[in-house]
PyMOL Python script that loads the backbone (N, CA, C, O; Angstrom):
from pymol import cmd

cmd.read_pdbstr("""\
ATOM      1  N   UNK A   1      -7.385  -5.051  10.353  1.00  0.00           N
ATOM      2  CA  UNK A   1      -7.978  -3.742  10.059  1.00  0.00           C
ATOM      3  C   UNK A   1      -6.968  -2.830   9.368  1.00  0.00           C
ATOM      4  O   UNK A   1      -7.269  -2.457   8.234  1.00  0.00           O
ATOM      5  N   UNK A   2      -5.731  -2.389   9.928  1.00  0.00           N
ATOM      6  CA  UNK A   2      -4.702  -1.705   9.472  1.00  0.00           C
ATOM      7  C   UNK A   2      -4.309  -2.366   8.224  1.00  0.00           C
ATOM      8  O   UNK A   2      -3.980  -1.725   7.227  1.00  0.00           O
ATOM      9  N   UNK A   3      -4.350  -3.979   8.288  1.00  0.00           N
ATOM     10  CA  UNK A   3      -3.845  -4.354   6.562  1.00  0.00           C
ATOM     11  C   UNK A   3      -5.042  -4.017   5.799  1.00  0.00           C
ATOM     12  O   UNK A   3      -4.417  -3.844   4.753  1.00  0.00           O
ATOM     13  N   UNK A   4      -5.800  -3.869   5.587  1.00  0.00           N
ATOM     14  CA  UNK A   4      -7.093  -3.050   4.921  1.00  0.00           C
ATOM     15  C   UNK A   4      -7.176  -1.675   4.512  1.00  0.00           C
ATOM     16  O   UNK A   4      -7.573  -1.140   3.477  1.00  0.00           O
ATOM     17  N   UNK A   5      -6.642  -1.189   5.719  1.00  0.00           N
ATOM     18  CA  UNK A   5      -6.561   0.392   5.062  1.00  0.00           C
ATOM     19  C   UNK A   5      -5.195   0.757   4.495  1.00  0.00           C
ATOM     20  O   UNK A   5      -4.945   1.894   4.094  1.00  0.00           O
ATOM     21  N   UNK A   6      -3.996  -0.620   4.471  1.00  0.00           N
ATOM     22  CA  UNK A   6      -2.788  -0.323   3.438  1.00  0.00           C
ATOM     23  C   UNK A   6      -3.362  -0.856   2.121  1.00  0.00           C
ATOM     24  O   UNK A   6      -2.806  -0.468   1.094  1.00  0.00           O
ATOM     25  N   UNK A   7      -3.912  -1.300   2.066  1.00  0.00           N
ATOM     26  CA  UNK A   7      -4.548  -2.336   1.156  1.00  0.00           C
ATOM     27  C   UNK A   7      -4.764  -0.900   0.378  1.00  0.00           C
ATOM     28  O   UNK A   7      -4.059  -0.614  -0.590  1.00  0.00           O
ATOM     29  N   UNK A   8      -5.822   0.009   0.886  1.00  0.00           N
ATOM     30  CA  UNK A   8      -6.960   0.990   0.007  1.00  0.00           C
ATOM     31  C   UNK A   8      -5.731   1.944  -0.412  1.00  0.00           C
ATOM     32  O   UNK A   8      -5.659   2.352  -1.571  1.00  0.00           O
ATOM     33  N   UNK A   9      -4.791   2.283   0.524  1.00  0.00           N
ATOM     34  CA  UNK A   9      -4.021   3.250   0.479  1.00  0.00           C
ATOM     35  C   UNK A   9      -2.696   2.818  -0.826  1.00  0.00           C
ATOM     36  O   UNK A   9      -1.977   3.620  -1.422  1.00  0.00           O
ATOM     37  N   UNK A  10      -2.716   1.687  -0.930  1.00  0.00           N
ATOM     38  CA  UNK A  10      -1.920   1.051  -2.186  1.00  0.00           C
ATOM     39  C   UNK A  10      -2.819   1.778  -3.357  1.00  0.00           C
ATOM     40  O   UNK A  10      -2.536   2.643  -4.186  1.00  0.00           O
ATOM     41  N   UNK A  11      -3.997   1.069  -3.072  1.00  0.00           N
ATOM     42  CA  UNK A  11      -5.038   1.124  -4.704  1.00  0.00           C
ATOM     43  C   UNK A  11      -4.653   2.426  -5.150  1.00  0.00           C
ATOM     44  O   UNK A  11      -4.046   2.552  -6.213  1.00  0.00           O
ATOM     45  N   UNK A  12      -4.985   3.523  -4.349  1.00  0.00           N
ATOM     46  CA  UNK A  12      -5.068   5.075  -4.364  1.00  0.00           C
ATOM     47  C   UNK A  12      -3.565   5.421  -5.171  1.00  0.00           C
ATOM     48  O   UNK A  12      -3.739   6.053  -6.213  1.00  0.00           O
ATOM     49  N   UNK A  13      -2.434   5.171  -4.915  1.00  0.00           N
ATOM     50  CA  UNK A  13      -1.271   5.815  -5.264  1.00  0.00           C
ATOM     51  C   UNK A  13      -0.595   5.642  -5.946  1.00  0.00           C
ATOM     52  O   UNK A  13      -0.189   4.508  -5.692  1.00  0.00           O
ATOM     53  N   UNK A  14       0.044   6.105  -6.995  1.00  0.00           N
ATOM     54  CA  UNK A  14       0.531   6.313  -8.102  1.00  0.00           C
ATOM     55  C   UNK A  14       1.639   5.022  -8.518  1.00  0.00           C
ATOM     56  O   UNK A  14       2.012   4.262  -7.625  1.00  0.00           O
ATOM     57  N   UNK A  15       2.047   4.874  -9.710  1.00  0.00           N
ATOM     58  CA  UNK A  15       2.476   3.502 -10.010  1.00  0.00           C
ATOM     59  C   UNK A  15       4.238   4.270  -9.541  1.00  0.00           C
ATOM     60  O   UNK A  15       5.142   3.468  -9.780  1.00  0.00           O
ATOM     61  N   UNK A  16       4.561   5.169  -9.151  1.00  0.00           N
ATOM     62  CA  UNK A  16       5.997   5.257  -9.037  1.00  0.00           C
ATOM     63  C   UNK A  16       5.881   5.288  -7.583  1.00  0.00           C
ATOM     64  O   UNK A  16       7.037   5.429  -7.182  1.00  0.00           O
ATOM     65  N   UNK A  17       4.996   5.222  -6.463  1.00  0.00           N
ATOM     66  CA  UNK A  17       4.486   5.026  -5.298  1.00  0.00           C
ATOM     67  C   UNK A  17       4.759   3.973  -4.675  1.00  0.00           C
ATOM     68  O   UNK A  17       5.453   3.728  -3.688  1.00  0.00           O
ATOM     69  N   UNK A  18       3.931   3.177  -5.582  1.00  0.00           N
ATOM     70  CA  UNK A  18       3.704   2.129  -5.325  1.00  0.00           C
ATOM     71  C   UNK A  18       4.782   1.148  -4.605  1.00  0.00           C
ATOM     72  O   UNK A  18       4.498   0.443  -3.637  1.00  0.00           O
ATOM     73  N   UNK A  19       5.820   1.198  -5.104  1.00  0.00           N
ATOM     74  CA  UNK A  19       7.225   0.421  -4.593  1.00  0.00           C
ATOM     75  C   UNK A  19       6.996   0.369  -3.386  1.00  0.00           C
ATOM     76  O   UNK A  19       6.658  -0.594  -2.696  1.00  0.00           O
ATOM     77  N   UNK A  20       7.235   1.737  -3.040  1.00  0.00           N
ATOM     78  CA  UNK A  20       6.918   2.201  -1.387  1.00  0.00           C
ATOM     79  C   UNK A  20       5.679   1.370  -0.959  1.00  0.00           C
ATOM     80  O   UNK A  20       5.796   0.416  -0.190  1.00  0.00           O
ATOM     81  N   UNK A  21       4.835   1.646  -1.328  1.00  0.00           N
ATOM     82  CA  UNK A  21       3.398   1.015  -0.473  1.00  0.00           C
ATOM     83  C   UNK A  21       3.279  -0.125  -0.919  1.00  0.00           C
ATOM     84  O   UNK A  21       2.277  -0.700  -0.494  1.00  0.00           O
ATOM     85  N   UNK A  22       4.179  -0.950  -1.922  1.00  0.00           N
ATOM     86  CA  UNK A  22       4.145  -2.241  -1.798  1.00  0.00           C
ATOM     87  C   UNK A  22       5.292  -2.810  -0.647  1.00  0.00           C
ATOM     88  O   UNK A  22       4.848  -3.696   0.082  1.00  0.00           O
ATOM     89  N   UNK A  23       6.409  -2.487  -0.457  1.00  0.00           N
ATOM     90  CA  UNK A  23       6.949  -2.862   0.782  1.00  0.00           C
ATOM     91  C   UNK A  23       6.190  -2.945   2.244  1.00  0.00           C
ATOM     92  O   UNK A  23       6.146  -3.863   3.064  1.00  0.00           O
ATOM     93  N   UNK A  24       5.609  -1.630   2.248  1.00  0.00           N
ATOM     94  CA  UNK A  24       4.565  -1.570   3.302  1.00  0.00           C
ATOM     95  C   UNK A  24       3.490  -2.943   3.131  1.00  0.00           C
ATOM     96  O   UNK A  24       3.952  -3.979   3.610  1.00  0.00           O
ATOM     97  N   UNK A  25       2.551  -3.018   2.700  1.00  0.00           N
ATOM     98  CA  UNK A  25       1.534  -3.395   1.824  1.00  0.00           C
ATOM     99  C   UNK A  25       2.185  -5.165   2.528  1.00  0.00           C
ATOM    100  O   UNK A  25       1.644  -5.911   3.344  1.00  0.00           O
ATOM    101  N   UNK A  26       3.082  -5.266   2.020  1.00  0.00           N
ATOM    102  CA  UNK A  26       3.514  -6.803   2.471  1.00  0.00           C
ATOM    103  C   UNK A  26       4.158  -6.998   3.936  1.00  0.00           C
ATOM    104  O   UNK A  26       4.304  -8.091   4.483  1.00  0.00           O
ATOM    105  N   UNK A  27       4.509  -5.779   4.463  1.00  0.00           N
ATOM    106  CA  UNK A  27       4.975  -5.696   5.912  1.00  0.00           C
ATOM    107  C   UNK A  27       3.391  -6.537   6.450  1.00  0.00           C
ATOM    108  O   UNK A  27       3.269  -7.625   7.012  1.00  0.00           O
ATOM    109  N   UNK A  28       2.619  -5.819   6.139  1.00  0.00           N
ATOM    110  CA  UNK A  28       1.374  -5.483   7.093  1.00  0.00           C
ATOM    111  C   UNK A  28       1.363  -7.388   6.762  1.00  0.00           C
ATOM    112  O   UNK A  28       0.490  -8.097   7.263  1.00  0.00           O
TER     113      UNK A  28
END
""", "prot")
cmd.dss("prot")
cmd.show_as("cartoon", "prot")
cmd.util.cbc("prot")
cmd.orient("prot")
């Protein structure tokens, strides 16, 4: 469930973001 809503929360955020919520993004 939580990898789903990093999932949406990736799509949403900006490509200089992203780094960040791709580390996350692959934690999950």
């Amino acid at each position: 469930m939580f990898c789903e809503f990093c999932k949406i929360k990736f799509y949403s955020l900006n490509n200089r973001e992203n780094h960040l919520l791709l580390l996350i993004y692959y934690f999950c």
